[in-house]
N, C-alpha and C positions, 0 to 999 in steps of 0.2 A: 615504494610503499603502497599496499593496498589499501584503497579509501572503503572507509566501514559505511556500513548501508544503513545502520541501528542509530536512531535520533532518539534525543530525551524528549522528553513530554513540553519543554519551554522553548526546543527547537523545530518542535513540529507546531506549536502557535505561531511562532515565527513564518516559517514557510506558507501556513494556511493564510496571515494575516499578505504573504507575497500573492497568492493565488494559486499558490500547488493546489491540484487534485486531489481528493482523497478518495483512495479504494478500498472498496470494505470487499474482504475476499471470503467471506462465511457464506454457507449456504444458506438459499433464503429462506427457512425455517428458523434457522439462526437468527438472522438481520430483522426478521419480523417480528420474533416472539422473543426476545432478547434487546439488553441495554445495545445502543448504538449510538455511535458518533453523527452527527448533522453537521454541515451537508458532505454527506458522502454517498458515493455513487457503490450500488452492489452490485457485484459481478465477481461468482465463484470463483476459486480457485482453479479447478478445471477449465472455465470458461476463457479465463485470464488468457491459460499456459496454451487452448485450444486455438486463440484468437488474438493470441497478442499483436502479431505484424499489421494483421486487418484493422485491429481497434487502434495502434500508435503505432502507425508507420516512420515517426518521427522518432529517433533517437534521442531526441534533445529535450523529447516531452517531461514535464515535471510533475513526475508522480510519488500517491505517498498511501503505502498501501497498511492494511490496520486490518485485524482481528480480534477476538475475545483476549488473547495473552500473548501473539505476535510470532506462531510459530508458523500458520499459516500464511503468512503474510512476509514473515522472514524469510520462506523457501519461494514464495512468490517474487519477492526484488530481487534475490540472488540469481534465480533463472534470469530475469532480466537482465541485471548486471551484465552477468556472461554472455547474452545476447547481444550486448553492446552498450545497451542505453544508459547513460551517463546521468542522469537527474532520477532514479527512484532510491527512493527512502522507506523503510520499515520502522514503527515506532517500536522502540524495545519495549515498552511494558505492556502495550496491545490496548485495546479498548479501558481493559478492567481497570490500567493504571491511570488512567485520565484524572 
């Protein structure tokens, strides 16, 4: 069975309350001038997919990736996924839903 990558809003408190990371994958026009989750670390989309091996050469990293409504951020952990790594998460409602 394929494990889904999409967390509710009370399972991503959960994780953040473990220490997962959170990545905000908006541009930072976005991240600046727009509602945003704290603490979370901004690094584009582009940037992510440009630099992922270099930024989590770990597989096992636990990450939790977030934008305005989670589409960004959904195509974001899925890439991962398939890259291999086994701990990222997308919240399905995205920032807006928090």
């Amino acid at each position: 069975m394929k494990k889904s990558i999409e967390i509710s809003n009370d399972k991503f408190f959960e994780l953040l309350d473990k220490g997962w990371q959170v990545i905000d994958v908006r541009d930072k026009y976005e991240y600046e001038n727009f509602e945003k989750f704290l603490p979370s670390i901004n690094i584009s989309y582009p940037e992510v997919l440009n630099n992922v091996n270099k930024r989590w050469p770990n597989l096992d990293t636990k990450l939790i990736f977030v934008c305005n409504h989670g589409n960004r951020s959904g195509l974001t952990a899925r890439h991962l996924h398939k890259l291999g790594y086994v701990n990222v998460y997308v919240l399905d409602t995205g920032i807006a839903g928090l």
